[in-house]
py3Dmol code that shows the C-alpha trace and the ligand (Angstrom):
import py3Dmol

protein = """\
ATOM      1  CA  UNK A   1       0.000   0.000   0.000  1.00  0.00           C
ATOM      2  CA  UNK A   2       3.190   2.267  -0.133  1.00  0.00           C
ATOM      3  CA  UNK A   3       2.712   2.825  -3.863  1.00  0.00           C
ATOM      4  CA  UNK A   4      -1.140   3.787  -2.970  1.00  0.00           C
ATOM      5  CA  UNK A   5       0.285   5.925  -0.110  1.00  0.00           C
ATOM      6  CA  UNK A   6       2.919   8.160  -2.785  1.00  0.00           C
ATOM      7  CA  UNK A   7       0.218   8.095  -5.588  1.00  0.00           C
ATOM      8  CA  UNK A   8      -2.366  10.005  -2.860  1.00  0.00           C
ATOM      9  CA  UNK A   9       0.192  12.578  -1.352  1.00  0.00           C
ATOM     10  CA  UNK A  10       1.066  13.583  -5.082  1.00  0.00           C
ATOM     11  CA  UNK A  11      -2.134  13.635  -5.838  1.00  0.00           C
ATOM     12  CA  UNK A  12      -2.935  15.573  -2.372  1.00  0.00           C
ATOM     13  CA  UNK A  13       0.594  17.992  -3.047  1.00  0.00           C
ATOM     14  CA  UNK A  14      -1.021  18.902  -6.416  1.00  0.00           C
ATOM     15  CA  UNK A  15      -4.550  19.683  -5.225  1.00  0.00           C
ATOM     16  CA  UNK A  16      -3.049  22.229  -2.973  1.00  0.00           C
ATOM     17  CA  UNK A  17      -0.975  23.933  -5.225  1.00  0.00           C
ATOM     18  CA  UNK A  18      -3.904  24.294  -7.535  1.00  0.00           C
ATOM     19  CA  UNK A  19      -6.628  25.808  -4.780  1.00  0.00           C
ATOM     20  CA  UNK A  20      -3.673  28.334  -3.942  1.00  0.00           C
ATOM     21  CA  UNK A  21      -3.107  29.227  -7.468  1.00  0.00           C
ATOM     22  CA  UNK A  22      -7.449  29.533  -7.850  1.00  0.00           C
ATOM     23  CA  UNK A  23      -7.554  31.475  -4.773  1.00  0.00           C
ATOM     24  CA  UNK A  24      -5.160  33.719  -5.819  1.00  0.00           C
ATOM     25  CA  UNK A  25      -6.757  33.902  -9.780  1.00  0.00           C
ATOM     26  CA  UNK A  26     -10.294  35.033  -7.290  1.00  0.00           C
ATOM     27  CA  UNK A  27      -8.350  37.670  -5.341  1.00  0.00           C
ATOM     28  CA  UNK A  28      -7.095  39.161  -9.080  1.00  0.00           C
ATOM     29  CA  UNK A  29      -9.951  39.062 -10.220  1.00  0.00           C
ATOM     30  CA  UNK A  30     -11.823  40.489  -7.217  1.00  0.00           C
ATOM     31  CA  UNK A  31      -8.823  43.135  -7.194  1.00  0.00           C
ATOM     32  CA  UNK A  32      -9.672  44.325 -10.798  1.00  0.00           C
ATOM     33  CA  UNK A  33     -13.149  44.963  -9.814  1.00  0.00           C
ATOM     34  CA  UNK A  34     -12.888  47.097  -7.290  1.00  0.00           C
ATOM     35  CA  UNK A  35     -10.144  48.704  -9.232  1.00  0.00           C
ATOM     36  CA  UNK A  36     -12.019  48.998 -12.238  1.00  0.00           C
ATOM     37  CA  UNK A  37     -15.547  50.289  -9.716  1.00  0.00           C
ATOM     38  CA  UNK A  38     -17.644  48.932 -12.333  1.00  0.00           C
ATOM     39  CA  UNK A  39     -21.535  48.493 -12.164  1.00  0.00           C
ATOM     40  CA  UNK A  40     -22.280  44.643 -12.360  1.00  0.00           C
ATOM     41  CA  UNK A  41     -25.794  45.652 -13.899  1.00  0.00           C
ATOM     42  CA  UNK A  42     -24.978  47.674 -16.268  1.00  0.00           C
ATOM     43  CA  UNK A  43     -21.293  47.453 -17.114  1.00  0.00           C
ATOM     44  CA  UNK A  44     -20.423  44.090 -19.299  1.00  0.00           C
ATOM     45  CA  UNK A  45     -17.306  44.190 -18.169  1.00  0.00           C
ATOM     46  CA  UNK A  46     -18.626  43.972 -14.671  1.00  0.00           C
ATOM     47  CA  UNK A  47     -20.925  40.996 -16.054  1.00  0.00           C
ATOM     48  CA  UNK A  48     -17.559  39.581 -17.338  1.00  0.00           C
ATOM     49  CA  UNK A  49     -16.131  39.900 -14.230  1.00  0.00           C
ATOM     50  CA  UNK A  50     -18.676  38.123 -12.642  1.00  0.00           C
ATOM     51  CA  UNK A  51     -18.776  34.822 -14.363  1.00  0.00           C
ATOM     52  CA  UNK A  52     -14.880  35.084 -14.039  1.00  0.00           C
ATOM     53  CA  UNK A  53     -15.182  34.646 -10.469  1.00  0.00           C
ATOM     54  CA  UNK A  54     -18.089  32.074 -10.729  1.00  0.00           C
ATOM     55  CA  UNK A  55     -15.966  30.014 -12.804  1.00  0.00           C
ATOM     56  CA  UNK A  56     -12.780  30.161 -10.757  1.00  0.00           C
ATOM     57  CA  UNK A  57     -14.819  29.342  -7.442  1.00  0.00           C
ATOM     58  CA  UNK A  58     -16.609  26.659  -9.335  1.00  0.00           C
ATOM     59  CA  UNK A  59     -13.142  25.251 -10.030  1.00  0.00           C
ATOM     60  CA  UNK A  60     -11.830  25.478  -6.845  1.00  0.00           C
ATOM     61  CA  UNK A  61     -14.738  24.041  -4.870  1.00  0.00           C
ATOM     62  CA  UNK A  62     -14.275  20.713  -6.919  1.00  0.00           C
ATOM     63  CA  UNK A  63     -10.344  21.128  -6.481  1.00  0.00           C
ATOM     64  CA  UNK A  64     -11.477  21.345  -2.530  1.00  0.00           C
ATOM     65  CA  UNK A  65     -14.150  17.933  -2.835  1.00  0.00           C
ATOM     66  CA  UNK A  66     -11.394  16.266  -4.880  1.00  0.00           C
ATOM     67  CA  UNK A  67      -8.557  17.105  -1.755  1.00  0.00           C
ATOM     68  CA  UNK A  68     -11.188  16.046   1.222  1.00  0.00           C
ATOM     69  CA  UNK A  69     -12.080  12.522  -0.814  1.00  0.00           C
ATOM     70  CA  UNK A  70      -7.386  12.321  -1.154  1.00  0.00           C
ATOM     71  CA  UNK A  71      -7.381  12.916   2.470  1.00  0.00           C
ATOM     72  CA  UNK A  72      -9.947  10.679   3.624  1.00  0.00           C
ATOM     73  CA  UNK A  73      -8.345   8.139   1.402  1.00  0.00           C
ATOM     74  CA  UNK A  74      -4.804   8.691   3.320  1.00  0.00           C
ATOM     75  CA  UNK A  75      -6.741   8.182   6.233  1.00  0.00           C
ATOM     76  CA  UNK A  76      -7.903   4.820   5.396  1.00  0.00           C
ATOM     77  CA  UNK A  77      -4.139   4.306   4.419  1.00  0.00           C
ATOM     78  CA  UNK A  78      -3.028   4.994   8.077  1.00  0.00           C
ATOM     79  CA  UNK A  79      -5.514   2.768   9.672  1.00  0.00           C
ATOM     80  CA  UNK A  80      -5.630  -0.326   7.490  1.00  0.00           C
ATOM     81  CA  UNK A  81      -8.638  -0.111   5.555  1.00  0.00           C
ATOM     82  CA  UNK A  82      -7.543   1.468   2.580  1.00  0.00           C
ATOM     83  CA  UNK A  83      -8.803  -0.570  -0.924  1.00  0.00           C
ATOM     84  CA  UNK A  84     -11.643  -2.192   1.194  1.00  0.00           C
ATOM     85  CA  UNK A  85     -15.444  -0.908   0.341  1.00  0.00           C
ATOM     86  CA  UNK A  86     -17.141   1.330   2.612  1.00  0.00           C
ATOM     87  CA  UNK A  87     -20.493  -0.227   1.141  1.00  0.00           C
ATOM     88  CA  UNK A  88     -19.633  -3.696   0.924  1.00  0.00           C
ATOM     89  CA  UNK A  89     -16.673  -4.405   2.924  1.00  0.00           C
ATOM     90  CA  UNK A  90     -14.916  -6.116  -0.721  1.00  0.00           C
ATOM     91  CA  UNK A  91     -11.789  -5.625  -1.276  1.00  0.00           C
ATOM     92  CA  UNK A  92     -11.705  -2.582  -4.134  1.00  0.00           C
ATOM     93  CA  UNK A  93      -9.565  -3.747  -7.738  1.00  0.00           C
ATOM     94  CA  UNK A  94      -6.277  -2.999  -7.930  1.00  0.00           C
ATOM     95  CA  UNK A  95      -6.818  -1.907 -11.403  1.00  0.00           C
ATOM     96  CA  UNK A  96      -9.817   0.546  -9.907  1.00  0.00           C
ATOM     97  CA  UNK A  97      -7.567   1.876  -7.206  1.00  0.00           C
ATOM     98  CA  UNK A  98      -4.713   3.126  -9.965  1.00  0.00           C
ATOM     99  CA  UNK A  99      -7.218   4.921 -11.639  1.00  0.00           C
ATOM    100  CA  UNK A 100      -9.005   6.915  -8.608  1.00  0.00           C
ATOM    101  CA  UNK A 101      -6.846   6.128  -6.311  1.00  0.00           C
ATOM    102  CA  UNK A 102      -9.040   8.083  -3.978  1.00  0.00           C
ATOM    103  CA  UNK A 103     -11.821   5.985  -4.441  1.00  0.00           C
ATOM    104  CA  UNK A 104     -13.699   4.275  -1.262  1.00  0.00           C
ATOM    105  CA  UNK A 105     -16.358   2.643  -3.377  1.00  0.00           C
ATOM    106  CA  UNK A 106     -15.603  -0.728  -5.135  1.00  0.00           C
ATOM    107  CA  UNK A 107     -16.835  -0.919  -8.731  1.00  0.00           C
ATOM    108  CA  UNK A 108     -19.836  -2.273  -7.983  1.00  0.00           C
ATOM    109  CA  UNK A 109     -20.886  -0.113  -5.220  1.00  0.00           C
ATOM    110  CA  UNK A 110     -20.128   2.830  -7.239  1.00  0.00           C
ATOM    111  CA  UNK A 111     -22.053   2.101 -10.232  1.00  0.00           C
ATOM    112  CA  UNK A 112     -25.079   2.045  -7.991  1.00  0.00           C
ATOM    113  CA  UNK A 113     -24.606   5.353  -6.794  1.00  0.00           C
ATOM    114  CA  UNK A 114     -25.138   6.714  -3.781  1.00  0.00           C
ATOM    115  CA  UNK A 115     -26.093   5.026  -0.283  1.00  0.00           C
TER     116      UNK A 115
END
"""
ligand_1 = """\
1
ZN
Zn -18.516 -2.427 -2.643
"""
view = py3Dmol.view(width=600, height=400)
view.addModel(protein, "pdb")
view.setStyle({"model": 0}, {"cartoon": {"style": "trace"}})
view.addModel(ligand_1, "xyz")
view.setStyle({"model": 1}, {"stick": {}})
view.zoomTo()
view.show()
């Protein structure tokens, strides 16, 4: 489970270096608008502005899911039950776990969704 271990704190190293580099696009571009003192109505800049920001909070909520589901994963490294189902208990396939290694769900489990 070393390999899993390395592949999740890469994976975990990466995460954070991309939520710093979103928060820091949101603080630009929250910077430029009050620079620029535009009207959000009105303005289509300010409208431009706007779905800027949407867009690079969108992106770094799911950078933020992606790092709690890493974390939870190193977690199950550190007490055993890493590559085991939550659901079902079942040991989760090696060939699953390469691809997400973050994954808690085995195939199975996961193609029927949520609990
Ligand atoms: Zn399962």
């Amino acid at each position: 489970m070393t390999d899993a271990a390395a592949r999740l704190e890469d994976e975990r190293r990466r995460l954070l270096a991309s939520i710093t580099s979103r928060d820091a696009d949101v603080a630009g571009i929250v910077a430029a608008r009050e620079g620029s003192n535009v009207d959000d109505e009105h303005d289509p800049e300010g409208a431009t502005i706007a779905f800027e920001r949407s867009q690079a909070d969108h992106a770094a909520d799911s950078a933020r899911r992606r790092l709690a589901a890493v974390e939870s994963a190193l977690r199950r490294v550190e007490d055993g039950t890493y590559g085991v189902c939550e659901v079902c208990g079942r040991p989760i396939g090696e060939g699953r776990l390469e691809a997400l290694p973050a994954t808690a769900r085995c195939v199975r489990c996961a193609a029927r969704g949520d609990r």
